[in-house]
C-alpha angles and dihedrals in degrees: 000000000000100000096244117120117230109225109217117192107230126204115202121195125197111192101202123198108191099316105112094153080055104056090040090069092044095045085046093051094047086056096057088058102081098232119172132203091008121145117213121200113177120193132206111208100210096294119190088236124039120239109274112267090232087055094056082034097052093046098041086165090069115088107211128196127182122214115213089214130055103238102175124251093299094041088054092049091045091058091049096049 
């Protein structure tokens, strides 16, 4: 080993069901990581209320999207990869 470290870009995909206070603590602590050069994609998994606005407003890097079926956890990843 050379003694360099490799930097890998990670994406990270949250796929969310009607637990918005949930997501809020995890979003918060991964902010709180340092992570660099992470891309975050949360998806809401046809939720029967849409993500707070303050919530999409308070983390801009992430990019959301919002499925208009529920497809299950691998069906919502899928749609993020």
């Amino acid at each position: 080993m050379s003694g360099t470290l490799k930097v890998v870009r990670v994406t990270l995909i949250i796929v969310v069901y009607n637990e918005w206070k949930d997501l809020a603590r995890c979003l918060e602590s991964l902010a709180n990581t340092g992570l660099v050069d992470t891309e975050l994609i949360v998806v809401d998994n046809a939720s029967l209320e849409a993500c707070p606005a303050s919530l999409m407003t308070a983390y801009p890097e992430v990019t959301w999207l919002r499925s208009a079926q529920n497809m299950g956890f691998g069906g919502g990843n899928n749609l993020a990869a």
